[in-house]
N, C-alpha and C positions, 0 to 999 in steps of 0.2 A: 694411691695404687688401688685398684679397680681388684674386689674377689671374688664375691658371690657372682658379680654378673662376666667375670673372665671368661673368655670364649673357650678354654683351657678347665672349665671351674669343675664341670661335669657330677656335682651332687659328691665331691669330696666330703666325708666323715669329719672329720677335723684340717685343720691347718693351723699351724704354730708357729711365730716369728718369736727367735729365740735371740737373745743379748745376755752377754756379759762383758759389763764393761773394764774390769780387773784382764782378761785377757784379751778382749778386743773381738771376743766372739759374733758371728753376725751369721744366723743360720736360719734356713726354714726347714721344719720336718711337715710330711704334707702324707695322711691317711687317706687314699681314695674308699676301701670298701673292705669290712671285714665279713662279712656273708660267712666265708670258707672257713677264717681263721686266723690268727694276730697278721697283721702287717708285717712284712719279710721284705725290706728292702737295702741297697747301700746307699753308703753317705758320701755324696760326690763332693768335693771340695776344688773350686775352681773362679779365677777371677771376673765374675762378669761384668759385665757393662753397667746396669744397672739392677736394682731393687725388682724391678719388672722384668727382665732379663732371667732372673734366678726363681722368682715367682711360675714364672711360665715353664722353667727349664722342669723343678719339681713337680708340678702337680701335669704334667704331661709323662715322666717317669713314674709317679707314682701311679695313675692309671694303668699305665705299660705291667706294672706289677702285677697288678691284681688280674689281668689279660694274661700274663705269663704262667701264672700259677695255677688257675683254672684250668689253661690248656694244660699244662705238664700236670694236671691230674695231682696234684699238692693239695694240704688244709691249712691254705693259707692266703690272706688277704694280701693287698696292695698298699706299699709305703713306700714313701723314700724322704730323705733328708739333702742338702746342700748346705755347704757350709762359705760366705760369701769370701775369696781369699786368694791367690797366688798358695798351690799347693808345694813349691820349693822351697818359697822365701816367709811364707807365713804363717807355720804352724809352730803349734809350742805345746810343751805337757800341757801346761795348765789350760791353753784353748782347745785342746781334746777331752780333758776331762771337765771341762764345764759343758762342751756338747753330750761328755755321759751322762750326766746330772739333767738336760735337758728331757735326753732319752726316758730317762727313770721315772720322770714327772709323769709319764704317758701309763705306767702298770702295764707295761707287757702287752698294749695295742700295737706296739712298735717294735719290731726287731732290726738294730740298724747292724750291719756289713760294710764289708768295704765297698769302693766304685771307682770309680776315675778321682785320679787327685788323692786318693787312701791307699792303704796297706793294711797289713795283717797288723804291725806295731801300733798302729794308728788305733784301730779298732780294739788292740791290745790295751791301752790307753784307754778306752772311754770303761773298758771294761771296769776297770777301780770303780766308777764310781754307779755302774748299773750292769744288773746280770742278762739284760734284753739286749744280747749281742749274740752274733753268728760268725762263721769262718775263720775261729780265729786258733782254733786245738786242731794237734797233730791227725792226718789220718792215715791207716794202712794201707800199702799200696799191693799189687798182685803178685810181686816179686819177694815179698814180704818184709818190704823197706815202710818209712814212712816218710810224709808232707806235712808241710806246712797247712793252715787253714786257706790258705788263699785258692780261691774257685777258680780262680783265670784257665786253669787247665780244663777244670771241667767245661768251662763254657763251649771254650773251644774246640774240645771235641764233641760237644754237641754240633757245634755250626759244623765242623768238617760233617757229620753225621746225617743232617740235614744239606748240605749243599752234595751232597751225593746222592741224597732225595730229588732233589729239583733238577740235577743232571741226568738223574735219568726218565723223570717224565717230561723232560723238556727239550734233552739232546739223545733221547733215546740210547744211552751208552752205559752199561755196568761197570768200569771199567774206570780209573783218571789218570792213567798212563798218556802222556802227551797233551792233556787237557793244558787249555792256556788261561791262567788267573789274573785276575788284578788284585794286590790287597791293597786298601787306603784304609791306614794305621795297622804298624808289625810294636804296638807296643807288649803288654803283657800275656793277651789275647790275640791280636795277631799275630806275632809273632809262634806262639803254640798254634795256631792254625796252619800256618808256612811251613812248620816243621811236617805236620801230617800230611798238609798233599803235597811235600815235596817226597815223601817218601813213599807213597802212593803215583810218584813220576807225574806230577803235574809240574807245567814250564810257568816260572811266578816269572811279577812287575809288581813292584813294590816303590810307595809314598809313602811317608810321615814329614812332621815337618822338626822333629828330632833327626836332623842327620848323620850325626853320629850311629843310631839306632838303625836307620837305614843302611849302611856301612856294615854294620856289626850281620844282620841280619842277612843283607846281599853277599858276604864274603861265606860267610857260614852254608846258607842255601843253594848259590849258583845264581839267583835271582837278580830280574836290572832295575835299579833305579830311574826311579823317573820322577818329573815335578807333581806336586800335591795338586795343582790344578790339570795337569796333563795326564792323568791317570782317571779322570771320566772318558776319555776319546778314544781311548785303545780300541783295537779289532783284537777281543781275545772273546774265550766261552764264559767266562762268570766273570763279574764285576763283585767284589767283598767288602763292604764299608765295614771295616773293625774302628773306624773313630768316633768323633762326638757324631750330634742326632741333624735330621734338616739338611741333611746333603742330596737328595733328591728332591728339585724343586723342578721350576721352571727349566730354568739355564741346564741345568744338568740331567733330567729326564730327556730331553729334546740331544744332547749328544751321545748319549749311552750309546753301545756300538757292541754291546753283550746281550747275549739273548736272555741272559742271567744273571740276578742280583740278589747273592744270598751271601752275608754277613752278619758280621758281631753288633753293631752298634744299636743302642737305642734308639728308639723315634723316626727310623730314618727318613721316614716320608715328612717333609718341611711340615705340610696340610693333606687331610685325607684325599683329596681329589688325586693328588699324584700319585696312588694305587692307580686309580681309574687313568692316568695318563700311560703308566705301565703295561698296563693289560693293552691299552688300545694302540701301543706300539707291539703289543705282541712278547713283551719282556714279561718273563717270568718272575715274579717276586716272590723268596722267601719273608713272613711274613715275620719280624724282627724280633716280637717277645716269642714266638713260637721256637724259631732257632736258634736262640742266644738263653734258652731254658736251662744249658748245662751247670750253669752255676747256682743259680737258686735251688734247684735238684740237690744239689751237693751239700749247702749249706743247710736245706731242711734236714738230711740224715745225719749230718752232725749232732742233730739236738733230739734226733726220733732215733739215733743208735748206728752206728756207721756201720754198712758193710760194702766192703770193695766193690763186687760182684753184683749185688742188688742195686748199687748205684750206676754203674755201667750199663747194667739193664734198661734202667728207668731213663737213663740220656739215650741212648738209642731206641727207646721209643719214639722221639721226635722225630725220629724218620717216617713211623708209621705215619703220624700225626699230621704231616705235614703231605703227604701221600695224598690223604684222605680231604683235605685243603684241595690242593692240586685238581682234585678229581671232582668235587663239587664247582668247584670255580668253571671248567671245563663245561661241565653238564648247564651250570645255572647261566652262563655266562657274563658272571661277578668276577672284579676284581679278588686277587687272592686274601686282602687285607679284609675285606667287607667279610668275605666268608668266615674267616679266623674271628674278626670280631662278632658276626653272629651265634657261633658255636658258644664263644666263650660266655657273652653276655646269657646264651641259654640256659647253660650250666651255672650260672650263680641265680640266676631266675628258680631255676630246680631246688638248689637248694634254702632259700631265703622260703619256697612254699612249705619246705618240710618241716 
């Protein structure tokens, strides 16, 4: 397996392939850049194909990390970890808490969360056995109730936050009353997105390849179901990837039928060029770590001191953020991803001189 010279390698910090063979553990945790400040990322747990599969999936996340935290104005670096496995059928205390112990090797370069494939209990878990965990303690809510540590809600009103950004410098509309969505995955975070613009009168289409979850989601919302692959072709205003990363490639930047593509998921672009295939059909790209920030936001004020109010704040910034994205991209005439990653790379350039 190819690392330094992976096209994916990008002058990662560390990388660590982690075993334990007592539970069957098989994980990478992957440091792209701590410039700003520890590594802030989750621990995705999912069955890949291969050792290269999972290799690529991390250290293209954990970039994303350190890109998201920069924008979202955080002091905090880029990580993330994988853990190789079926997250239904192949988790266990003891292979959660040998991934804490993994964690704990690191001294606090590493702060791992949940991600796809985890939970709060999961990360509750690792927690036994190292204190360099995030989202996992109760927070106050504005009603003066409280939550769980799980971000998923923060994320996704960040995205509703920023795809209200992008509708209205791209559909010139204040407004998302009758707006037509696509979401592809209503899982944790999709799902809390569906709720916000359905209540905000936007007319959803909704995929997952959970159908039950589709079911559950479409009866509750008003929203129709449609097939996983038949939800890039719709004729509606924004197209919302809340699932896994690499679903705008080829084949599916060439059907998009939304002038809009502003979503939860990581990585979405397959390879950078399909920003530039985006822009030159005229599609508007939110740029993925920039509006999927509402979670990592969330999880740093956990550990910097929660306040309801200040955190709300800081996820709706993203709108401005993303604004100002829009608005250069416009001007330079760049892709929206190239400008996001120029910004960002500049701000850690700034501060690595100081």
């Amino acid at each position: 397996m190819r690392v330094f010279d992976h096209p994916d390698f990008d002058d990662h910090e560390q990388v660590v392939f982690c075993s334990d063979s007592e539970s069957g553990l098989r994980a990478i945790i992957a440091v792209h850049d701590t410039t700003l400040g520890p590594a802030l990322g989750g621990c995705r747990m999912w069955p890949y194909a291969s050792d290269e599969e999972a290799l690529r999936d991390v250290l293209r996340l954990s970039r994303g990390m350190t890109y998201k935290s920069a924008m979202a104005g955080l002091p905090l670096g880029g990580g993330k970890s994988v853990i190789i496995g079926n997250p239904r059928t192949g988790k266990s205390e003891a292979l959660l808490r040998a991934m804490g112990r993994n964690v704990e090797r690191l001294n606090g370069r590493y702060i791992v969360a949940e991600d796809s494939g985890t939970g709060v209990p999961d990360i509750q878990a690792m927690a036994t056995e190292t204190a360099h965990v995030s989202g996992i303690f109760e927070k106050p809510t504005a009603d003066g109730g409280a939550r769980n540590g799980d971000p998923s809600p923060a994320t996704a009103y960040g995205v509703f936050v920023g795809l209200k950004a992008a509708v209205r410098h791209r559909l010139d509309r204040g407004d998302l009353d009758g707006l037509t969505v696509a979401i592809q995955g209503v899982g944790s975070v999709g799902a809390h997105l569906a709720r916000h613009l359905r209540e905000a009168g936007a007319r959803l289409w909704i995929a997952d390849i959970d159908r039950e979850q589709v079911r559950r989601v479409a009866e509750e919302l008003d929203a129709v179901p449609v097939g996983v692959d038949e939800i890039f072709d719709l004729q509606v205003d924004v197209f919302a990837p809340c699932a896994l990363g690499a679903i705008l490639n080829d084949d599916t930047v060439a059907r998009l039928n939304a002038p809009v593509v502003a979503g939860a998921a990581n990585n979405q672009l397959a390879v950078a060029h399909h920003g530039r295939a985006l822009f030159d059909r005229g599609i508007l790209y939110a740029p993925d770590y920039v509006i999927n920030a509402g979670g990592v936001i969330d999880v740093h004020y956990e550990r910097a001191g929660y306040d309801h109010g200040r955190v709300l704040r800081h996820i709706e910034s993203i709108g401005g953020t993303l604004a100002e994205i829009f608005e250069r991209s416009d001007a330079e005439r760049l892709p929206t991803a190239a400008v996001a990653d120029r910004i960002a790379r500049q701000r850690i350039e700034n501060a690595r001189a100081r």
